[in-house]
C-alpha positions in Angstrom: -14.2 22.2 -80.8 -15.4 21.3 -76.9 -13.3 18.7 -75.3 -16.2 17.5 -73.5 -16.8 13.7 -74.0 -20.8 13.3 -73.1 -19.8 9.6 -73.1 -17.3 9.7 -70.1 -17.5 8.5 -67.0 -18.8 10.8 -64.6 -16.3 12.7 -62.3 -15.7 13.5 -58.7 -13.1 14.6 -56.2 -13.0 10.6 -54.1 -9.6 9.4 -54.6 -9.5 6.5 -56.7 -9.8 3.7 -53.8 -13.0 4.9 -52.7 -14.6 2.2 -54.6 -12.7 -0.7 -52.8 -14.7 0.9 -49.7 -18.1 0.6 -51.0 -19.0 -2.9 -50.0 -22.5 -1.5 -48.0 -24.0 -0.5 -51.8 -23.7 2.9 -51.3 -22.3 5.6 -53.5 -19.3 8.0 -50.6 -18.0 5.2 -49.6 -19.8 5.1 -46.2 -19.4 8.7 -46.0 -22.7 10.7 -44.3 -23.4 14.3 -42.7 -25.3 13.8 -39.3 -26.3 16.9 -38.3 -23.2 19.1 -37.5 -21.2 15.8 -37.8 -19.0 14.0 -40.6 -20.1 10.4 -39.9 -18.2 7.6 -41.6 -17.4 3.7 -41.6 -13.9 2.6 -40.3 -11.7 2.9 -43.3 -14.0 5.2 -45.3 -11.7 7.2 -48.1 -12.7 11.3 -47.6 -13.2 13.7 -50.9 -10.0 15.3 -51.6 -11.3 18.9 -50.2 -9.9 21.0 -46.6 -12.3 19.3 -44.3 -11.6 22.9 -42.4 -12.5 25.3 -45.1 -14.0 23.0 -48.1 -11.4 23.9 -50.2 -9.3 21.7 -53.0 -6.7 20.0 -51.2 -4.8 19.3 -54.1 -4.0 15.8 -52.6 -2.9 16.9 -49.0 -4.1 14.3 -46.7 -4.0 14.5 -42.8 -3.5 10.6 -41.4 -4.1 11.1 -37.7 -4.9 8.6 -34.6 -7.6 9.3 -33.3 -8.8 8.3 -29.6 -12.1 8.0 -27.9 -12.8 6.9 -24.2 -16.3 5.5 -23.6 -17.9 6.9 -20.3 -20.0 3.4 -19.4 -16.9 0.9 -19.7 -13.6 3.3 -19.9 -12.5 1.4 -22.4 -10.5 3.6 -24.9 -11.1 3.1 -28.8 -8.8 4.1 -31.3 -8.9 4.9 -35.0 -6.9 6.2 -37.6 -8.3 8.6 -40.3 -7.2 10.3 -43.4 -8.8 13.6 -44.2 -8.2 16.0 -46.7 -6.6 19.5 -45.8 -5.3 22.6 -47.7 -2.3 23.5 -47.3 -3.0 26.8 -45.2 -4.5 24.6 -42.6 -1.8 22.0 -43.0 1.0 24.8 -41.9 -1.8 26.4 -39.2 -1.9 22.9 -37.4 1.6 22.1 -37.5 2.6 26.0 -35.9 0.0 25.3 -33.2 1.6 22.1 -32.2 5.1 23.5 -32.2 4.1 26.7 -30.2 2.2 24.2 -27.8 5.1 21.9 -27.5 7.4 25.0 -26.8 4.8 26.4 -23.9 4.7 23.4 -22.2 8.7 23.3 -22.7 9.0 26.5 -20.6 6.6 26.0 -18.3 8.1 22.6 -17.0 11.5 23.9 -16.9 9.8 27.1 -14.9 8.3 24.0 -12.7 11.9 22.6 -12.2 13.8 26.1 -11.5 11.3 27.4 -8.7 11.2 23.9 -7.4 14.4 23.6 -7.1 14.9 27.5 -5.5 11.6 26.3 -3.4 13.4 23.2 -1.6 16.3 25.0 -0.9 14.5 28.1 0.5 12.4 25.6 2.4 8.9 27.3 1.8 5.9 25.4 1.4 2.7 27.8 0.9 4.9 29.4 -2.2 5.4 25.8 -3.7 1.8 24.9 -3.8 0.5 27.7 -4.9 2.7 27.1 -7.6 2.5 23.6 -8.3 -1.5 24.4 -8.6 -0.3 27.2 -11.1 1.9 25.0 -13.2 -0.8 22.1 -13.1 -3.6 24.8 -14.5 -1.1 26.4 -17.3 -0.5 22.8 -18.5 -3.6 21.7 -18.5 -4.7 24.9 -20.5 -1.5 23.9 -22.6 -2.5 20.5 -23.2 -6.3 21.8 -24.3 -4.8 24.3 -27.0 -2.6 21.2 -28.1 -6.1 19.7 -28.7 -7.6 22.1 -30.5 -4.7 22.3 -33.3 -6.1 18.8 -34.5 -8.3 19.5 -37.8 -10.6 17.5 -36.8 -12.2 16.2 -33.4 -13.6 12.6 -33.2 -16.7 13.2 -31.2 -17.7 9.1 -30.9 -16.3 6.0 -32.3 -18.2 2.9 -32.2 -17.5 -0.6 -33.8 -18.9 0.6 -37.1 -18.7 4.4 -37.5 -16.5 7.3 -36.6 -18.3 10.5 -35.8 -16.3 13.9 -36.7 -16.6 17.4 -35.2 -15.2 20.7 -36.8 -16.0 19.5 -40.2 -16.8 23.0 -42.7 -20.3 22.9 -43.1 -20.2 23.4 -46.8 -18.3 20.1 -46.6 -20.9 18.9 -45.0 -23.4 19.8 -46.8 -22.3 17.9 -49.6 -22.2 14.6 -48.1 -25.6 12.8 -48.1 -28.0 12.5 -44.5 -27.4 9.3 -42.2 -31.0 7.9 -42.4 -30.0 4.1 -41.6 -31.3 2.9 -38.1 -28.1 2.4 -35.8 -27.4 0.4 -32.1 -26.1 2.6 -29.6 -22.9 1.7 -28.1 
């Protein structure tokens, strides 16, 4: 005999506080695609899927702080999120942080060592070439160290958080934004 109740509830993959998040009336929890962007309310719950690959993530969720610097006013806006990952992007992100950390590890004590043997020596047109050096590998460092967060916040305003690098099968899933907004 089918185990299938046709009288069940129906199911999905939100975890079970998503409903505590509803208070706009809308089925997602505040949860909308906006063209190539996740858009969500502050302290929307994501489905529990890789928001990388759109896989199951079995219950692996990614808190991260996110931070957003508004060009008119400078002021800075922060926000922490929870997204689903899978475990193969779990491990990818946490090797690219190490090996970033580690870079920029050796390059400053590089920095230190040919400072050092620079003062001493007394050159000067050998140091700032290489301070310029130093200052271009660790910004380059800093940037990779970027780009091993799963997700990038592309705006935050008072109401809604706007993510980039979000699978677009993901996406897809996730009804349009249709509701007029304010710019900030």
């Amino acid at each position: 005999m089918d185990d299938m109740n046709p009288y069940a509830a129906p199911q999905h993959d939100l975890p079970p506080n998503v409903a505590a998040n509803e208070a706009d009336g809308r089925p997602g929890g505040g949860i909308w695609r906006d063209g190539k962007l996740l858009m969500m309310r502050h302290g929307a719950v994501l489905p529990d899927r890789c928001v990388r690959c759109n896989a199951p993530a079995a219950g692996e969720r990614l808190k991260e702080t996110q931070r957003w610097r508004t060009l008119r006013s400078w002021r800075m806006r922060t926000t922490e999120i929870e997204v689903g990952v899978c475990r193969r992007h779990r491990v990818r992100e946490k090797v690219a942080k190490i090996a970033t950390a580690s870079l920029l590890c050796v390059i400053w004590l590089s920095f230190a060592v040919v400072l050092i043997a620079s003062l001493r020596a007394g050159a000067r047109a050998e140091f700032i070439s290489f301070v310029y050096m130093i200052a271009s590998l660790a910004t380059a460092s800093l940037s990779v160290f970027v780009f091993a967060s799963v997700v990038f916040v592309h705006k935050i305003d008072d109401n809604y958080i706007w993510l980039r690098w979000v699978n677009r099968d993901y996406l897809a899933e996730l009804p349009p934004f249709d509701e007029p907004r304010d710019c900030a």
